[in-house]
C-alpha positions as CSV (number, residue, x, y, z in Angstrom):
1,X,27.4,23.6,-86.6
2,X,27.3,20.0,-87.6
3,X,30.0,19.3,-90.6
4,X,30.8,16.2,-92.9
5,X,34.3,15.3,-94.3
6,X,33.9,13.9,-97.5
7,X,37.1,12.1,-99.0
8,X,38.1,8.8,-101.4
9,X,40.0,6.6,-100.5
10,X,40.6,2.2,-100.9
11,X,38.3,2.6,-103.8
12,X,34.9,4.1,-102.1
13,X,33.9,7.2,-100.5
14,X,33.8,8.0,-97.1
15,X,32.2,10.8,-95.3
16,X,32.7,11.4,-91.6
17,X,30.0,13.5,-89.8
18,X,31.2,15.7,-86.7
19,X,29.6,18.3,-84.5
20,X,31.9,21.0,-86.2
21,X,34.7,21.2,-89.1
22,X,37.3,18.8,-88.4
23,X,40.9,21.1,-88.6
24,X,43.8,20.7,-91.2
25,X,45.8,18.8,-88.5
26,X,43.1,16.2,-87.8
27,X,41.8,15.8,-91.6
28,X,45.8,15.0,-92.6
29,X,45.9,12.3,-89.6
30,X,43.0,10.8,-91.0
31,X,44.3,10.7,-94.8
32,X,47.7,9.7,-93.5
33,X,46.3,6.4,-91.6
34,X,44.3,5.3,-94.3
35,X,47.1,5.5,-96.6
36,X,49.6,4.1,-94.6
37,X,47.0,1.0,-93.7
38,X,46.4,0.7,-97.8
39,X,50.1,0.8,-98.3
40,X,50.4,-2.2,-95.9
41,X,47.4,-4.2,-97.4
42,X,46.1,-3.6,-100.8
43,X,46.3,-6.5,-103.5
44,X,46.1,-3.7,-105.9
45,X,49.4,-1.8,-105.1
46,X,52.9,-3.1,-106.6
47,X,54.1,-1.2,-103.9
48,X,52.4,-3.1,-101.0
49,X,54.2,-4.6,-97.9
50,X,52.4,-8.0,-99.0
51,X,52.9,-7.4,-102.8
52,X,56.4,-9.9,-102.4
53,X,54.6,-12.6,-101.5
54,X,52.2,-12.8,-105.0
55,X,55.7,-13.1,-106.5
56,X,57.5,-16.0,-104.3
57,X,57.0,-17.3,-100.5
58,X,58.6,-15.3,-98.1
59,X,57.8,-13.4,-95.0
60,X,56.8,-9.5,-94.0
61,X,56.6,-7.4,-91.6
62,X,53.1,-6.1,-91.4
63,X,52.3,-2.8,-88.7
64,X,50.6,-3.4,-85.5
65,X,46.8,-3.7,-86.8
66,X,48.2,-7.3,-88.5
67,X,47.4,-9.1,-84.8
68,X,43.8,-9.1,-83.9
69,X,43.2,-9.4,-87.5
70,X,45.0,-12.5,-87.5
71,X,43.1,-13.9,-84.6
72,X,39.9,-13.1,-85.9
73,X,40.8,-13.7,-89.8
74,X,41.7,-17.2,-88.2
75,X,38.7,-18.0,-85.8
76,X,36.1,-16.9,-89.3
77,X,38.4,-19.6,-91.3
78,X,37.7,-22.3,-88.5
79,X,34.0,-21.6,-87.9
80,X,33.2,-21.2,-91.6
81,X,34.8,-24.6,-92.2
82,X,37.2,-22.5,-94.6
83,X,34.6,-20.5,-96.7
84,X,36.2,-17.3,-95.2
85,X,39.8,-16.8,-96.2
86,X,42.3,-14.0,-96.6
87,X,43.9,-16.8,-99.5
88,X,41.0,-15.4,-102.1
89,X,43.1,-12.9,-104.3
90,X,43.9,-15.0,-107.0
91,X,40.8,-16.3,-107.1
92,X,39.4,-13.2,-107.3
93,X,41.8,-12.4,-109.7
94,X,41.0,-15.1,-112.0
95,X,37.5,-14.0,-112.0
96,X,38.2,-11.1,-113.5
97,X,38.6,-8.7,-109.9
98,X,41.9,-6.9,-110.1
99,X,43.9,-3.5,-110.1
100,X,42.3,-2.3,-113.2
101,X,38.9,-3.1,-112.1
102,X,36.3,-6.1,-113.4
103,X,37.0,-7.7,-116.6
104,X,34.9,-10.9,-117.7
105,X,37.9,-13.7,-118.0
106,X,35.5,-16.2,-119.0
107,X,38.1,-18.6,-116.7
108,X,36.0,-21.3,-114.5
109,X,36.4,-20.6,-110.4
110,X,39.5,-22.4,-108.6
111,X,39.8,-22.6,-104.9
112,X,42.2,-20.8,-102.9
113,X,45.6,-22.9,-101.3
114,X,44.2,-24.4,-97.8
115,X,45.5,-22.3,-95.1
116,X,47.9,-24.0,-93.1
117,X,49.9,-25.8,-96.2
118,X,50.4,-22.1,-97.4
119,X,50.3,-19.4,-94.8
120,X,51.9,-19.2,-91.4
121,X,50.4,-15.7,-89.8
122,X,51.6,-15.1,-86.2
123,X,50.7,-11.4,-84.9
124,X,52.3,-8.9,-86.8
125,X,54.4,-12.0,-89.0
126,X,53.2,-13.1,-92.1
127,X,54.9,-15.9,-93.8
128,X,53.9,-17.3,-97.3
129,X,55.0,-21.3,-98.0
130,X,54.0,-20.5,-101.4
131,X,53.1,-17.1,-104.2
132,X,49.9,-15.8,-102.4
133,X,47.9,-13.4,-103.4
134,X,46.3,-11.8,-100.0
135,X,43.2,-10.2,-99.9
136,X,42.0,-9.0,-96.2
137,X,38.5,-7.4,-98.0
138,X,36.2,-9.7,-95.4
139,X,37.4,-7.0,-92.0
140,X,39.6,-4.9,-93.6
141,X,37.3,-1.6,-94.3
142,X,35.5,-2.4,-91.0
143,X,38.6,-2.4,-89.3
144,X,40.2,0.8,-90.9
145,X,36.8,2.5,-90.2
146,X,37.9,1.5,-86.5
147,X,41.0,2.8,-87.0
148,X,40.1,5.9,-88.2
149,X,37.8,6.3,-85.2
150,X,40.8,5.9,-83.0
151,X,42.9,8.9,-84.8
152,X,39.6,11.2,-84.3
153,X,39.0,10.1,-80.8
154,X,43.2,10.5,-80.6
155,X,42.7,14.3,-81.6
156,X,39.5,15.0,-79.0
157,X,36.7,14.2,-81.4
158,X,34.4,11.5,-79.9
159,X,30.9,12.6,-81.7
160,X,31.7,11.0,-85.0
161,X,29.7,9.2,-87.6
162,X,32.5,7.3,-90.2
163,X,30.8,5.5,-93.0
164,X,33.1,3.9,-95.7
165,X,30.3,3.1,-98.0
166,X,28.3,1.0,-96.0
167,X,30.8,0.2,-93.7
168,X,30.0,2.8,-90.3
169,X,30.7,3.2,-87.1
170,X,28.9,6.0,-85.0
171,X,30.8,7.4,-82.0
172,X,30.0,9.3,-79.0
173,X,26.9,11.2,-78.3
174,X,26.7,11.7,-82.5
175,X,24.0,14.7,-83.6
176,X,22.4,15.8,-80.1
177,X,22.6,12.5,-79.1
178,X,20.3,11.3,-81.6
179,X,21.4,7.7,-83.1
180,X,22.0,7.2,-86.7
181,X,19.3,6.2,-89.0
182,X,20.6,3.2,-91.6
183,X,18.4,2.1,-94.3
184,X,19.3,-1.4,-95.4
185,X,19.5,-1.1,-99.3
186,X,17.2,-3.8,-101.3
187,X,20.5,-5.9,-102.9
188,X,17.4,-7.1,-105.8
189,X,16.1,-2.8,-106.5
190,X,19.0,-0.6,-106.1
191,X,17.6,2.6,-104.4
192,X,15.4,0.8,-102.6
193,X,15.3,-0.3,-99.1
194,X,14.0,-3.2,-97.2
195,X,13.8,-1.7,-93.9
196,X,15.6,0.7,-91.6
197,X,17.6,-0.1,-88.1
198,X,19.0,3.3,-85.5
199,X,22.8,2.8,-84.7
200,X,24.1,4.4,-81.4
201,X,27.4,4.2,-80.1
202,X,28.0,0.6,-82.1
203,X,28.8,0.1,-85.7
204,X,26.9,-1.1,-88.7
205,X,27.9,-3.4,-91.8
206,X,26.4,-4.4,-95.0
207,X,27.3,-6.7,-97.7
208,X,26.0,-8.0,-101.1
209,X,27.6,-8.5,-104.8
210,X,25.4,-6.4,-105.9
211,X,27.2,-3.4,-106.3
212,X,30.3,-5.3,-107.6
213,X,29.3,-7.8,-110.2
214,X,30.3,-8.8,-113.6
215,X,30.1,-11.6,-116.4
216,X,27.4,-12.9,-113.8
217,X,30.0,-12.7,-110.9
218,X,30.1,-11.1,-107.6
219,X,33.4,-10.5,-105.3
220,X,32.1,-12.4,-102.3
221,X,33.7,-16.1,-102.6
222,X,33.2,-19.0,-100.9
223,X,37.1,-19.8,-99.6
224,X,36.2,-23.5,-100.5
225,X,35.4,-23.3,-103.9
226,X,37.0,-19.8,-104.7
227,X,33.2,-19.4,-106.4
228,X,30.9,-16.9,-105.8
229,X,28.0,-17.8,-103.1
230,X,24.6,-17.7,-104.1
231,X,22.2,-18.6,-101.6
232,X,22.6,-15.4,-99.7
233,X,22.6,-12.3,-101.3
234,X,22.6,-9.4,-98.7
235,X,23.4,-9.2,-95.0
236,X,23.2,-6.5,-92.7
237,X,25.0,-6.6,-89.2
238,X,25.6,-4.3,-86.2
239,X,28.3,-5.1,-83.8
240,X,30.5,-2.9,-80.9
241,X,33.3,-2.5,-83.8
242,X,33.3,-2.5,-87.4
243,X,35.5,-4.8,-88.0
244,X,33.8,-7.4,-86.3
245,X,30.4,-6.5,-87.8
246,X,32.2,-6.3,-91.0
247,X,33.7,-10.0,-90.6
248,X,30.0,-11.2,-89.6
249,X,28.3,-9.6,-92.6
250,X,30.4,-11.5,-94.6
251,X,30.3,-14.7,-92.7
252,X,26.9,-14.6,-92.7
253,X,27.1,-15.7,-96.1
254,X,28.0,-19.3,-95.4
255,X,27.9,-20.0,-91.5
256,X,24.9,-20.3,-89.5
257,X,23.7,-17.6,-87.1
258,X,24.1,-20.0,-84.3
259,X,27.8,-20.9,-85.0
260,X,28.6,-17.4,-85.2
261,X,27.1,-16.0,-81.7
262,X,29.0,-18.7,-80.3
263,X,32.0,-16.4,-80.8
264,X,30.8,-12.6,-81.3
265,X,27.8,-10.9,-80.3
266,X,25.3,-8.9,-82.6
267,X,22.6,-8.6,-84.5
268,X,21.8,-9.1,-88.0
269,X,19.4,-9.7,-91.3
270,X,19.8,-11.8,-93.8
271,X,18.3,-12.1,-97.2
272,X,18.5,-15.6,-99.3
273,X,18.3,-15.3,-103.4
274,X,14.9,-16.5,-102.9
275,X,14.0,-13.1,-101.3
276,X,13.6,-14.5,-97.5
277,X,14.3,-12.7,-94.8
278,X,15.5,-13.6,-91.2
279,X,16.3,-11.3,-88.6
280,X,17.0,-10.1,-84.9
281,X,16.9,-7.1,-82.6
282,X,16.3,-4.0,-83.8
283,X,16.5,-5.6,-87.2
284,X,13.2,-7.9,-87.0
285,X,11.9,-4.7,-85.7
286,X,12.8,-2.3,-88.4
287,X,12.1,-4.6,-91.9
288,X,9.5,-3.6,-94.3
289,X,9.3,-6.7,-95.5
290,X,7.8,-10.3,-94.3
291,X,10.5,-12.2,-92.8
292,X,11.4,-15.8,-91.6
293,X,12.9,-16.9,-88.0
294,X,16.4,-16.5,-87.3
């Protein structure tokens, strides 16, 4: 009988459907590597292998995830011209985004340091030339959604749905080898949705600052600036891994389509403030709504 985990954790709920319960052993492997991967990485824990470097430059030791999210934290920086940055924190913080939640600072935006005259990160090596505040929020829950997929895959479970609030990735053959339905959530009309797309095998992203916005901000910053974009105001991506498709949805925010399927390959919607809509693949196919070309 199908079953759903349902468990909080990096400050959103998860649930993760299987084709039966998942066992004690399996559910504590699961809690254990997303703790273990919030210990390495949260902005919001004192306790945090990157917490040292808010305080002074220095260098960590970060675990074994730390290298293909360098490359690809590295190759969004380049092809985004710099509007995609793991340099953000303080910015964010400054905004009013920190450990206690949103607060309205009334403090103007201020860029983040330019990458490579403060941050040297080589594999699992991350070395700060001056106090940085890190925040890996553009791949991070796409890539521990992947993660997780690879401790339930690890303990014989391979007809999986994980969805981290928006943030899924559906596995194996899934519910009788039926894909998964995703509605793509209206970021104007909460509730609402603009269109539906099936997800088989691949993983799905979404992001907006609709659902984290204060004092007439949003979370999603443009790394150049260190304000919050405007133009675009929800995107919608599906990839082969979340963390990719989680990297895109929020690149999509400043980069061109075209610049970006020069490196990765998906498919995606894209809604301006305006209320425009461009899409491809099964998303063109699946919007409610009138759209523009891609």
């Amino acid at each position: 009988m199908p079953a759903r985990l349902r468990l909080d954790a990096i400050g959103t709920s998860w649930s993760i459907d299987a084709p039966e319960p998942l066992g004690d052993a399996v559910v504590d492997a699961i809690r254990a590597r997303i703790e273990a991967y919030d210990l390495a990485w949260s902005r919001f824990r004192p306790d945090a292998t990157i917490a040292p470097l808010a305080r002074s430059a220095g260098e960590v030791r970060m675990p074994d995830e730390s290298a293909e999210l360098a490359q690809l934290y590295r190759l969004l920086h380049d092809v985004t011209d710099g509007a995609v940055t793991p340099l953000v924190g303080a910015s964010l913080e400054r905004l009013g985004y920190g450990a206690d939640g949103v607060v309205d600072t009334g403090l103007a935006p201020q860029a983040p340091p330019a990458w490579d005259a403060a941050l040297r990160w080589e594999g699992t090596t991350l070395r700060a030339l001056q106090p940085l505040v890190l925040d890996v929020g553009a791949a991070g829950k796409g890539q521990l959604v992947d993660l997780v997929c690879d401790v339930l895959a690890a303990h014989g479970v391979r007809d999986v749905v994980v969805d981290a609030s928006g943030d899924l990735r559906h596995a194996g053959t899934g519910d009788a080898g039926r894909p998964t339905r995703v509605a793509l959530e209206d970021p104007r009309a909460l509730g609402h949705a603009i269109g539906v797309v099936e997800v088989s095998g691949e993983a799905f992203c979404a992001s907006a600052g609709n659902r984290r916005r204060w004092a007439g901000r949003h979370h999603i910053l443009d790394g150049r600036t260190g304000a919050p974009v405007d133009e675009v105001i929800g995107t919608w991506v599906i990839a082969e891994r979340a963390m990719v498709a989680d990297a895109i949805a929020t690149a999509l925010s400043f980069a061109p389509v075209g610049v970006l399927a020069r490196h990765w390959s998906f498919e995606h919607a894209r809604m301006y403030a305006g209320g425009q809509v461009e899409a491809t693949g099964r998303f063109a196919a699946g919007l409610h709504v009138r759209r523009v070309a891609a």
